[in-house]
Structure formats: C-alpha cells, structure tokens
C-alpha positions as CSV (number, residue, x, y, z in Angstrom):
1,X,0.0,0.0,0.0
2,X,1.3,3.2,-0.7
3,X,1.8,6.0,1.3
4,X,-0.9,8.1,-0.2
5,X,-3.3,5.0,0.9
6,X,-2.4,4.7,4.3
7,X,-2.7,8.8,4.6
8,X,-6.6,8.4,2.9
9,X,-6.7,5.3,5.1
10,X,-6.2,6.5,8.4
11,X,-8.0,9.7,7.9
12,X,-10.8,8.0,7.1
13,X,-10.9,6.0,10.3
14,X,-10.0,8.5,12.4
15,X,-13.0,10.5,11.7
16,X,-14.8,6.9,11.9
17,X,-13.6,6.7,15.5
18,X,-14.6,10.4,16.3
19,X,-18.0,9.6,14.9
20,X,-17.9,6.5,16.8
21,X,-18.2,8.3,20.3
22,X,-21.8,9.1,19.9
23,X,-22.6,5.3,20.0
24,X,-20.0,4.2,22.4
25,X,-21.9,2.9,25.2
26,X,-23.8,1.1,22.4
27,X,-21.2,-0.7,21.3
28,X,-19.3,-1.8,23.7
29,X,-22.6,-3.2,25.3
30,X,-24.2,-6.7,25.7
31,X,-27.2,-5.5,23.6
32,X,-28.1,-3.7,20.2
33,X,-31.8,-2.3,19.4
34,X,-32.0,-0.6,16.0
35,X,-33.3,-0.8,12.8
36,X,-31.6,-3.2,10.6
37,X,-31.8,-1.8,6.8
38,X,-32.8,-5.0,6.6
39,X,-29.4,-7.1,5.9
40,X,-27.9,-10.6,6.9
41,X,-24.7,-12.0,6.5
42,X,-23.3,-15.5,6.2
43,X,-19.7,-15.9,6.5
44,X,-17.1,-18.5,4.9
45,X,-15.3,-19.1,7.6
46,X,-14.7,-22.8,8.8
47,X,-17.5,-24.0,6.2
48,X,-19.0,-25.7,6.4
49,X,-20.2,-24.2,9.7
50,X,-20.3,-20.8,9.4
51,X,-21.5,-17.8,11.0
52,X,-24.7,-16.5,10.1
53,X,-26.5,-13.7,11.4
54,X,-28.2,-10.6,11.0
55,X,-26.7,-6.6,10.8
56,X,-28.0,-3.9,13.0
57,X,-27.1,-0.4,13.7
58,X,-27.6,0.8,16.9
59,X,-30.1,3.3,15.6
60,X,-33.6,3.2,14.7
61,X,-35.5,4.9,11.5
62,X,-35.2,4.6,7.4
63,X,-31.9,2.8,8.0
64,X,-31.9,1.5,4.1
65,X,-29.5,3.3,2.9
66,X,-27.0,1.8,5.3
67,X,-26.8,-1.3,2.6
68,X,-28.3,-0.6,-0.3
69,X,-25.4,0.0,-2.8
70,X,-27.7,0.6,-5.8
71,X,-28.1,3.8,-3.9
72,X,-24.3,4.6,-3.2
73,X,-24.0,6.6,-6.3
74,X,-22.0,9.6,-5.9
75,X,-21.0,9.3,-2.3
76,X,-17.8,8.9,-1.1
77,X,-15.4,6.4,0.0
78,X,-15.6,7.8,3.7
79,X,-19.5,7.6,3.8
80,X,-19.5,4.0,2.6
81,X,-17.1,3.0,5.0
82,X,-19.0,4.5,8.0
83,X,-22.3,2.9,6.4
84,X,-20.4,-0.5,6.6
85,X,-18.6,0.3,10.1
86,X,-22.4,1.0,11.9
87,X,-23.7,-2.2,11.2
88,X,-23.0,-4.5,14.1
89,X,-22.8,-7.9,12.9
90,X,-24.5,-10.3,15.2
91,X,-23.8,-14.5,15.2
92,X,-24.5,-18.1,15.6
93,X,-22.6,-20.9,14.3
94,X,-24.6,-23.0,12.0
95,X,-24.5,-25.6,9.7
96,X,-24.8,-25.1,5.6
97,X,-27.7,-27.4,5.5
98,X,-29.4,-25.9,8.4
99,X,-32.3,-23.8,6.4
100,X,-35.2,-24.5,8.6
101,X,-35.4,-23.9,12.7
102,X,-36.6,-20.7,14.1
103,X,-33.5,-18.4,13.9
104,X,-32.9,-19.1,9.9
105,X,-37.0,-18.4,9.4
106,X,-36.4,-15.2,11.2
107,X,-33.1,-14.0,9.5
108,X,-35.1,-15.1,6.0
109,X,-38.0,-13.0,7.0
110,X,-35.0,-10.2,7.5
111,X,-33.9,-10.7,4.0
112,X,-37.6,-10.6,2.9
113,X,-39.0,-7.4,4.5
114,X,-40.1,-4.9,2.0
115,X,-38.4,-2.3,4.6
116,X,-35.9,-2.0,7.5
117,X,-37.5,-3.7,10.0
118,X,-36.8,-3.3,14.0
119,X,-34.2,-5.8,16.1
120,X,-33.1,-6.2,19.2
121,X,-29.8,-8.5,19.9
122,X,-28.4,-9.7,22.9
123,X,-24.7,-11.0,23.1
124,X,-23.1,-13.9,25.3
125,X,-20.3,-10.7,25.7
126,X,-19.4,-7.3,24.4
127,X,-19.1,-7.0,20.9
128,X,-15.4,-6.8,19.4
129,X,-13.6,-3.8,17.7
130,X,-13.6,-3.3,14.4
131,X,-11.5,-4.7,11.9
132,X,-10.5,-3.5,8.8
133,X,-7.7,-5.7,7.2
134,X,-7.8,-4.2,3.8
135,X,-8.9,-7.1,2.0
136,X,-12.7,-8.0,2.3
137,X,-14.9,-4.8,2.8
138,X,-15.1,-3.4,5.9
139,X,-17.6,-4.4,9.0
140,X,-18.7,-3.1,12.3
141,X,-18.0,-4.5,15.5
142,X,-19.2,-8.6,15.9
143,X,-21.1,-10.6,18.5
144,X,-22.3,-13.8,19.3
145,X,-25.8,-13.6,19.7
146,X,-27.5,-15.2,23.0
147,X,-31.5,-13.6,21.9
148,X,-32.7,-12.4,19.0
149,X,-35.9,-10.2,18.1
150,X,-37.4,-8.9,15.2
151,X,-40.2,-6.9,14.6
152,X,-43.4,-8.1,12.6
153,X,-42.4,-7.0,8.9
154,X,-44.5,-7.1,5.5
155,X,-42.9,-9.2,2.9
156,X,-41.6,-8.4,-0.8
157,X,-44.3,-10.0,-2.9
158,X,-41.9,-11.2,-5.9
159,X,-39.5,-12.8,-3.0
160,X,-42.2,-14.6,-0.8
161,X,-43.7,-16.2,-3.6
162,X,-40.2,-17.5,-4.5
163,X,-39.4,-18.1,-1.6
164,X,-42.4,-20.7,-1.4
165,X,-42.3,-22.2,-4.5
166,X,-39.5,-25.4,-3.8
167,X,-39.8,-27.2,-7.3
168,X,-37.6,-23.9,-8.8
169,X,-34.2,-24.2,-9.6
170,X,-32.6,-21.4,-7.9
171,X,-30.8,-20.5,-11.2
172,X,-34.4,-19.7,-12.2
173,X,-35.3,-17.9,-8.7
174,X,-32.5,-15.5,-9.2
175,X,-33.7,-14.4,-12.8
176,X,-37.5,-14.7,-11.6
177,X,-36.8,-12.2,-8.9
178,X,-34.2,-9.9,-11.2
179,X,-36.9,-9.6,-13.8
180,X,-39.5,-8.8,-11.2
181,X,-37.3,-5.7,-10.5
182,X,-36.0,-6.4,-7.4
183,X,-32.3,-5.1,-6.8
184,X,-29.1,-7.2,-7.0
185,X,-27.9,-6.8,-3.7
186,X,-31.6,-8.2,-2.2
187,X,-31.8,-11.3,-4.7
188,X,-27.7,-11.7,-3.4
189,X,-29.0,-11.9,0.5
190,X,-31.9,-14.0,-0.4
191,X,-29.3,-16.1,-2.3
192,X,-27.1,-16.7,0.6
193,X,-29.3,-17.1,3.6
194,X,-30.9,-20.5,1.7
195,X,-34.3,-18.9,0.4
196,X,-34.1,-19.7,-3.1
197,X,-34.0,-23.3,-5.4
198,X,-35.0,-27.6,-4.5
199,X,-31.6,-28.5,-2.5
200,X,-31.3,-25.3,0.1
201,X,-28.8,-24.4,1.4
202,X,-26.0,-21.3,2.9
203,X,-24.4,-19.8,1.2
204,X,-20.9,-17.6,2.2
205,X,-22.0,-13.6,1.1
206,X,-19.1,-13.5,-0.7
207,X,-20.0,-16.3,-2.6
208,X,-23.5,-15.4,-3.6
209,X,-22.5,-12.4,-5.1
210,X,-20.3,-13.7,-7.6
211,X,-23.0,-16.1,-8.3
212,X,-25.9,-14.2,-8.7
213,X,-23.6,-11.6,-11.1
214,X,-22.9,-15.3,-12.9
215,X,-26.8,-16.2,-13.5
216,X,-27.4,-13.1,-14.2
217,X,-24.6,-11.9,-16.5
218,X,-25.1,-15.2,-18.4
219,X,-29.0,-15.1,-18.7
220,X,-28.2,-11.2,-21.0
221,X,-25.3,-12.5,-22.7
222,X,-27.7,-15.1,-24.0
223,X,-30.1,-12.6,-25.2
224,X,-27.4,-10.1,-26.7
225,X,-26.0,-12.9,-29.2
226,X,-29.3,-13.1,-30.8
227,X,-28.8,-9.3,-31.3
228,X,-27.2,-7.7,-34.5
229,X,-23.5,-5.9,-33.6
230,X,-23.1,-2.3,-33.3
231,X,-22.2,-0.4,-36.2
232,X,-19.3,1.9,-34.4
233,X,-16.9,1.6,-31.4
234,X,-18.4,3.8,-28.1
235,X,-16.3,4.3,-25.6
236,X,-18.0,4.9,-21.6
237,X,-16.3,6.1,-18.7
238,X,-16.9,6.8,-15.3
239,X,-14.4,7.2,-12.0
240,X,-15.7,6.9,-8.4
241,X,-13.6,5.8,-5.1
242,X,-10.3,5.9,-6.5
243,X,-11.3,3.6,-9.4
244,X,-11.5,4.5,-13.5
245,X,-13.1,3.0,-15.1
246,X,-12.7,3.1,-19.5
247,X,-15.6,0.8,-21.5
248,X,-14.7,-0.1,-24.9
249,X,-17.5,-1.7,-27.1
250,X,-16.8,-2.6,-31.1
251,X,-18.3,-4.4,-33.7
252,X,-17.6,-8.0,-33.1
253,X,-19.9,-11.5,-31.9
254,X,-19.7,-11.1,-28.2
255,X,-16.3,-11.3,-26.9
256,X,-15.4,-10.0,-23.0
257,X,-12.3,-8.9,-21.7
258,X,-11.7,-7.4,-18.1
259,X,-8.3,-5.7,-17.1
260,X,-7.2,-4.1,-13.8
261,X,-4.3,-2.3,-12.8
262,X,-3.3,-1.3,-9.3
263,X,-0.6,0.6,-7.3
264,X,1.1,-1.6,-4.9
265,X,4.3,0.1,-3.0
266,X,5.1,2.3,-6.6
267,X,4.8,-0.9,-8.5
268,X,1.8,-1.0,-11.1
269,X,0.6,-5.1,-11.3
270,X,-1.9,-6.1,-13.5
271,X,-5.1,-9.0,-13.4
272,X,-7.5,-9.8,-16.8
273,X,-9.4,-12.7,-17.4
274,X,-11.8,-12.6,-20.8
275,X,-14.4,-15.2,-22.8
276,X,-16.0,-15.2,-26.2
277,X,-19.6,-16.9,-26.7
278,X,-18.9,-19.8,-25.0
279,X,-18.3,-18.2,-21.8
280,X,-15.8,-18.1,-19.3
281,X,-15.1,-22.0,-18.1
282,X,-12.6,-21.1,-14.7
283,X,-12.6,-18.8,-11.9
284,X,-11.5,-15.1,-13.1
285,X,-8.3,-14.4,-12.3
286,X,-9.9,-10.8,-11.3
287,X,-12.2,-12.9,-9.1
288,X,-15.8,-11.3,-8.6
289,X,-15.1,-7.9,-10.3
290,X,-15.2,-10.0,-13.3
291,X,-18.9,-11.2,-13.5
292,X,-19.9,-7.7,-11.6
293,X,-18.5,-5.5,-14.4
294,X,-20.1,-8.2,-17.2
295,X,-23.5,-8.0,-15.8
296,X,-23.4,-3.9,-15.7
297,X,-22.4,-4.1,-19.2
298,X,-24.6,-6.9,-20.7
299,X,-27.7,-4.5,-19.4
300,X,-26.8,-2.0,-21.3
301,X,-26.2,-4.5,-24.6
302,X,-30.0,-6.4,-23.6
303,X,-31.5,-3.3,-22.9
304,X,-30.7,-1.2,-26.3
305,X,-30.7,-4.8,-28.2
306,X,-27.4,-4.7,-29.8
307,X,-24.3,-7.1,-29.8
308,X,-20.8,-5.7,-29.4
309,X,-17.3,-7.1,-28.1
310,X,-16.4,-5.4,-24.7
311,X,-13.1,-4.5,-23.3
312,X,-13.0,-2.9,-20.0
313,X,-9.9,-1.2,-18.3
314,X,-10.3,-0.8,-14.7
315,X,-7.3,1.2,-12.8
316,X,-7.4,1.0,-9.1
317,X,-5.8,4.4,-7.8
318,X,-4.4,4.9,-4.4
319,X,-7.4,6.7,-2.7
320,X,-9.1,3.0,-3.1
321,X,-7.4,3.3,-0.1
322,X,-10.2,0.5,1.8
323,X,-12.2,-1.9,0.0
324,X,-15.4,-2.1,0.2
325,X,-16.8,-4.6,-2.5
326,X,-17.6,-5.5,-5.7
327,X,-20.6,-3.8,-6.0
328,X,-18.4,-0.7,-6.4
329,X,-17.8,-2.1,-9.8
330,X,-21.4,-3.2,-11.2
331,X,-22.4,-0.1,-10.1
332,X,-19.6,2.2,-11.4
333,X,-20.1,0.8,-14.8
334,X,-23.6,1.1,-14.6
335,X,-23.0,4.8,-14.2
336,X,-20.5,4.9,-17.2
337,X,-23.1,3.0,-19.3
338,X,-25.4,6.0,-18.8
339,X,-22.8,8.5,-20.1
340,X,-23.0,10.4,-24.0
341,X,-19.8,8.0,-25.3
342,X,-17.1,9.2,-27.2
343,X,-17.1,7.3,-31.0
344,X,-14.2,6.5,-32.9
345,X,-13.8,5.2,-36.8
346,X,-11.7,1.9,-35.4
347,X,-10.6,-0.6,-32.7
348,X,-6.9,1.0,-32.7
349,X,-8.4,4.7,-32.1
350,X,-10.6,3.7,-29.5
351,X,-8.4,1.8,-27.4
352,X,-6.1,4.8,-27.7
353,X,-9.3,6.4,-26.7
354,X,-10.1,4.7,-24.0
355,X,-6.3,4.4,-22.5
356,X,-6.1,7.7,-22.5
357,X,-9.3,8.1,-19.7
358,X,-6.3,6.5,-17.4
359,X,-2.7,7.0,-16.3
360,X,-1.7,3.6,-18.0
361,X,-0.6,3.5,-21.5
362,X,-2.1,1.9,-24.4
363,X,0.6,-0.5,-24.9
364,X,1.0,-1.7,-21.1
365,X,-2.7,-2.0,-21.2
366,X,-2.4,-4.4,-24.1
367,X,0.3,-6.1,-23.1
368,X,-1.5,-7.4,-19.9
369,X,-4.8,-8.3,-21.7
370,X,-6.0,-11.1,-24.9
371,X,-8.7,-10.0,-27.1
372,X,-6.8,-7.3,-29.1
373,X,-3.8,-10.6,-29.8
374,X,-6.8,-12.7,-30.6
375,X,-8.8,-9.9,-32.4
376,X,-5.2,-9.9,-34.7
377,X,-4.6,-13.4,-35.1
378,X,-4.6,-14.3,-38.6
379,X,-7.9,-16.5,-39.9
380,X,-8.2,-18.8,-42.7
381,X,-10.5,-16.3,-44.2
382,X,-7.9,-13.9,-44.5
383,X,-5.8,-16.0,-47.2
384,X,-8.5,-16.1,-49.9
C-alpha cells in the first residue's frame, strides 16, 4: 500500500472513531436495538459451519441506505465505509444445511422485508472492535448472539412467492426475482441465507454475489447474441472511489475482456481474465469484479438490443485506499453505461481512446490483456 493510501486510510478511520463516540456505550454493550436496513450475512469461515447472522445499527428509523449499494452513487469512500462500520454484525454458528429452525425463518424473514425492520440482539459478551484488514470490505463490531428479536415486517411479494415455490431451480429464482425488479444486492441476500432453489442451502455472502452476477450476467449474454452488432466503437467512462473505469465496445460476436491495474508500493501489477460466446469456463483471475462488471455491461447491450465485443480497463488508484466490494464495480459501470460516449472510426483509435481516460498506456494496457492478440490473429479467411 502506498503511502498516499495509508494517509486516505487513516483519515478515514479516524473521523470513523470520532464519529464513533456518539454510539460508544452502544457498542461496547451486551445488547443492540435498532433498525436493521434489513441485511444478513453468512460468513465462509470454517465452512461448512459458518457464522450467520443478521446486521444492526444501533439506531432506529429509514436505516436503508445503510446497505443498499444501488443507492451509493455519488457518495464517497468515507460515507460508505461508516455505512459498513455502523452495522454491528451479530452471530451463531450454524451448519450449511441448516435452512429451517426458528433463527434461519427469522433472519429469512429479515432478507424478505419490503423495509428495514426493527431488532433487538443480545450477546453472550461485548461485541469486538472493528476490523479493517484491507482485504474484504469493511464491518462493524461482531457478536455472538444469545437472543434475538425482530419486529413483525410485511414481505416483498416477488421474493415470498419465490421463496415458497420449492420445485424452482434457484438458477431460475434468481432471474425470476431480477426480472421482477428487485435489486441485486436483495436477490444476493436472499441467495445466501438459503431462500431460493430444490436443494437449500448457505451460502458464504461472498459467494453469492459472484454467483448471482454469474446467473445473471449469463442469462443477457444469452439474449445479446441473438442481437445484431453495433455499427461503431463507443467508448464509456466513469471514475468513483479511487477507481476509473474506460468501457470499450466494437463491432464483433460477443467477446469480454476485463483488465485491472493497481498501485502496490510504486509498482503497477496487472489482473485480466476474458471469454467469447462460450463463456468463461474457470474462476476469473480478477475474481468477482469480473462477472460484476459483465452483468453492468450486458444491461446496457439487452436493454438497447445490440451485440458488441467489450473491453473494460479498470485502474485502481491509491485513494481506493479501503475496500469495500464488488458492487463498487457493477455499479460504477452502470454509471459509465449512462454517459453520451465518445465514438471512434476503429478498434486501434478507440483503445487509444479509452487508454487515454487513465494513467496507464495503451501498450501496457495491451500487453496485460487477450482480445486485441486474438482480435489480430490471422484467420483462414484472410488467405483467400
């Protein structure tokens, strides 16, 4: 990390701490009542019995925004954070298979509510610090629970009757409810906490995002190959949280290549992963950000019912001094996606183009990535 980041870094929890003093006797207490936006978390840790629980802030009211990151556009990396850091995480240890039993019902009754919904935990101790280890995003304090209480809460029609029908795969479930409308990050929880398919079960947070990005992603990319390509090369862009982002569609069959570049102690690395029709058939080297960034731009393709080969360039500058998701990146190139683009007359110009939106050079950025050496490989139709 450089020393820019750990400047942004510990200015950012500093005023966290400072704004941390009007809860204190909250959190270093036994109990929590507040208004949980609604969320729940299920961890990976020691799977296959993990910790599950719901994620309160010691507040009550319209807590939604507190996790809602369809709604995060144009705030800042410091108000994320302190929406993260307010959530106290509450706990039990419980088994993957474990979907039925009267805390799971609950915590799916959470993920269900059509609104933040009221909860009051008790814990076996204080909860712990915070922890922010500049990996995974960033949480509030956690505790093991010892009560739990929720507050009567109306369900989201498209979800309950989902969540009742058990003869649907939950591939289907997750496209049911996406074409019903409801947000990404609320089919994700519903995903994880065991609500949706025949064979039920937990599922890590972590790992239902990149799966619900997957089903979804793949569902559009379906449709958009039935399309007829674009007749120019657009290039998007869009920069938010220390991240640029540079979107580069042409005329070609459906082709997708990711590529990020990050600072790391002066030294620039790189990460790409990419697919053609076919798909992508092993984890992304680039990990979640990969199916995030395909499904942000695959809505835009569906949507306007055109086909196009995609090459995004994602640079990760030092003020991404905390991380706080993969969202960050469905949702930043949804925003680019909503831009006038710039055109250009050919794939050369508007990779020059869309280079020049970032600090990184055309060449370094092909050097690192696959389409533009497949895009030049030589075909047998080219000798006659």
């Amino acid at each position: 990390m450089s020393s820019n980041s750990q400047d942004i870094r510990r200015s950012i929890l500093a005023k966290w701490h400072e704004n941390l003093s009007k809860y204190a006797n909250l959190f270093s207490s036994d109990t929590v009542s507040g208004t949980s936006p609604p969320s729940i978390f299920v961890g990976s840790y020691n799977y296959p019995k993990v910790q599950v629980g719901p994620m309160v802030p010691p507040v009550h009211g319209d807590t939604s925004l507190l996790d809602s990151p369809e709604k995060w556009a144009g705030k800042s990396l410091e108000d994320i954070v302190n929406f993260r850091l307010n959530l106290i995480r509450g706990v039990q240890k419980i088994s993957i298979n474990a979907t039925e039993g009267r805390y799971i019902e609950n915590l799916q009754e959470v993920a269900m509510s059509s609104k933040p919904i009221d909860s009051d935990l008790e814990f076996h101790k204080s909860t712990k610090n915070i922890s922010i280890d500049g990996e995974s995003a960033p949480f509030g304090p956690i505790g093991e629970i010892k009560k739990s209480k929720f507050s009567s809460s109306s369900a989201t029609k498209p979800i309950e009757k989902i969540f009742y029908d058990k003869d649907l795969k939950a591939k289907d479930a997750v496209l049911n409810l996406y074409n019903s409308g409801i947000e990404i990050s609320k089919i994700q929880k519903c995903f994880s906490i065991g609500m949706l398919g025949k064979d039920r079960k937990l599922v890590p947070t972590k790992w239902s995002i990149t799966a619900t990005d997957d089903i979804i992603s793949n569902s559009l990319v379906e449709e958009i190959l039935e399309f007829d390509l674009i007749d120019s090369c657009k290039i998007f862009s869009y920069e938010h949280l220390g991240n640029v982002f540079s979107i580069l569609l042409f005329p070609h069959r459906w082709i997708f290549e990711m590529i990020e570049a990050w600072y790391s102690n002066g030294v620039l690395g790189f990460g790409s992963d990419h697919e053609d029709a076919r798909g992508i058939d092993h984890p992304p080297a680039i990990a979640g950000a990969y199916f995030s960034a395909k499904l942000a731009v695959a809505e835009y393709l569906s949507k306007n019912q055109i086909q196009a080969g995609v090459m995004i360039l994602r640079e990760i500058r030092p003020e991404y001094a905390i991380p706080v998701g993969v969202w960050q990146v469905r949702e930043g190139i949804r925003e680019a996606m909503k831009t006038t683009p710039l055109l250009a007359d050919n794939f050369d110009n508007s990779l020059l183009v869309a280079s020049n939106h970032t600090s990184i050079s055309t060449s370094e950025w092909i050097s690192h990535g696959n389409i533009v050496k497949l895009m030049r490989q030589k075909t047998l139709s080219d000798f006659f």
